[in-house]
C-alpha positions as CSV (number, residue, x, y, z in Angstrom):
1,X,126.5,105.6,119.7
2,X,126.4,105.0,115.9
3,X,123.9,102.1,116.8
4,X,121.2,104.5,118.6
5,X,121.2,106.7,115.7
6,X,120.7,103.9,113.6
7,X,117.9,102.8,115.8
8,X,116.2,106.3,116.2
9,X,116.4,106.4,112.2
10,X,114.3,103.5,112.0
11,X,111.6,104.3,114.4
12,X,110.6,107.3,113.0
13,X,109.6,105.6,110.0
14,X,106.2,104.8,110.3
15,X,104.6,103.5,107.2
16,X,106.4,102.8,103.8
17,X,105.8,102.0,100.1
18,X,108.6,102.1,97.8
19,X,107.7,101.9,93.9
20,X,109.9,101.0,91.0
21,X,110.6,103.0,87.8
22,X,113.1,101.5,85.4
23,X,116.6,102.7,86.9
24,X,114.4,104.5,89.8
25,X,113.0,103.6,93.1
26,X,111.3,105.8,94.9
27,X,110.6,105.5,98.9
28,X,107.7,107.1,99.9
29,X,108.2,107.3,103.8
30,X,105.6,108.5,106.5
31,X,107.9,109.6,109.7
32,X,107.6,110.6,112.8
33,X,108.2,113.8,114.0
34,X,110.2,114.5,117.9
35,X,106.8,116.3,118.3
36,X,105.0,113.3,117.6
37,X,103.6,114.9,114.1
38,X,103.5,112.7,110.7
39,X,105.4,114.3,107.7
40,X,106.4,112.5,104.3
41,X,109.8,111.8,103.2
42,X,109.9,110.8,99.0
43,X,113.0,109.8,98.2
44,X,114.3,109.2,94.6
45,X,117.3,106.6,94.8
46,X,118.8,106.0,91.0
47,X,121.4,103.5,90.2
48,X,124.4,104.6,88.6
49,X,127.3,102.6,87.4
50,X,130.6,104.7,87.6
51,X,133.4,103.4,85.2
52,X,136.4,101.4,87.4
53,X,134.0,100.4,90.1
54,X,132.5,96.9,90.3
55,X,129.4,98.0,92.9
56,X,127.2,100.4,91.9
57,X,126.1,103.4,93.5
58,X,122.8,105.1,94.2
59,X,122.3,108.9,93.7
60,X,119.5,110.0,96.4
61,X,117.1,113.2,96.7
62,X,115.1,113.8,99.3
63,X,111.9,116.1,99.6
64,X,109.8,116.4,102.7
65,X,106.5,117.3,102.7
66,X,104.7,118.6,105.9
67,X,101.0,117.9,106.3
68,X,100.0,121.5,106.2
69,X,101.5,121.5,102.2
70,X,99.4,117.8,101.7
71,X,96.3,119.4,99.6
72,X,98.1,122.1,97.8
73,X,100.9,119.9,96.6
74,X,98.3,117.1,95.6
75,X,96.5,120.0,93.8
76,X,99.5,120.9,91.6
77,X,100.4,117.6,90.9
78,X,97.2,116.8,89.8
79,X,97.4,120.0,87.7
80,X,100.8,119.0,86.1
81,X,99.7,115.6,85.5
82,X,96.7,116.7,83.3
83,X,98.7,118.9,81.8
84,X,101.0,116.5,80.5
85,X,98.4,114.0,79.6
86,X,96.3,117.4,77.7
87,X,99.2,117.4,75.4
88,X,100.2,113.8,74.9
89,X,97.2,111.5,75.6
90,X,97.1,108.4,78.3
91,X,100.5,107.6,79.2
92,X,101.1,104.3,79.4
93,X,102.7,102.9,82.7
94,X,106.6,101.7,82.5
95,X,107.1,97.9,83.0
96,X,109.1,96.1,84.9
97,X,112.8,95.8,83.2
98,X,114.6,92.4,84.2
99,X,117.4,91.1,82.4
100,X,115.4,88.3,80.2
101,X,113.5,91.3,78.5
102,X,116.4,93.1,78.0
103,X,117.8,90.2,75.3
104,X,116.3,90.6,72.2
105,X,114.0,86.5,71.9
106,X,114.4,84.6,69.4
107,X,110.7,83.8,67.3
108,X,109.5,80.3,68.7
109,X,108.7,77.7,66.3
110,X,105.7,77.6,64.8
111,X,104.9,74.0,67.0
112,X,106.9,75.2,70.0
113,X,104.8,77.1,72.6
114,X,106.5,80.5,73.6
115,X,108.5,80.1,76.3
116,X,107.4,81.9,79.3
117,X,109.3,84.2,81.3
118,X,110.2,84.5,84.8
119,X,110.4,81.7,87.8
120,X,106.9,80.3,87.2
121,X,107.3,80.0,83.7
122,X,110.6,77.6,84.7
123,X,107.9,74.9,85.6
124,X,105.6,73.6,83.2
């Protein structure tokens, strides 16, 4: 039984695009409806590290949004967005954390070429 719901979860999922934001990752998920009708699912999954636990755990929110509500949301998010950028100017995008940018590097040598970071820069 449990299998079959697993299975029907994963079917109605149609398209997906998840996008990473520092501790954040949110899905953005197209499903199927039992109807046969397309909705979004935009879920915000953020890592949290409780004290006494070795594995983390991952606080989720879920909002669905129905085709009908597709132009008015995009229309008030657009209208936030400038908003926000009105007061405060371009905002830059976040990057990537990863644990090498997190250590604070040491200045190369003035002869030594920087070294270069992450598994490409491994192979000179």
């Amino acid at each position: 039984m449990e299998n079959q719901k697993d299975e029907r979860r994963e079917a109605e999922i149609v398209y997906s695009r998840s996008v990473k934001a520092g501790k954040r990752i949110y899905y953005l998920d197209v499903r199927k409806a039992r109807n046969e009708d397309l909705y979004l699912c935009i879920t915000e999954s953020k890592r949290r590290q409780n004290d006494g636990e070795e594995a983390p755990s991952f606080e989720k929110h879920k909002l669905f949004l129905y085709k009908e509500d597709f132009a008015h949301f995009t229309e008030g998010l657009q209208d936030v967005i400038g908003y926000v950028k009105s007061r405060l100017g371009d905002i830059e995008a976040r990057t990537e954390w990863t644990p090498e940018e997190k250590e604070e590097p040491a200045a190369p040598a003035a002869e030594e070429e920087p070294k270069k970071k992450g598994l490409f820069g491994m192979f000179k």
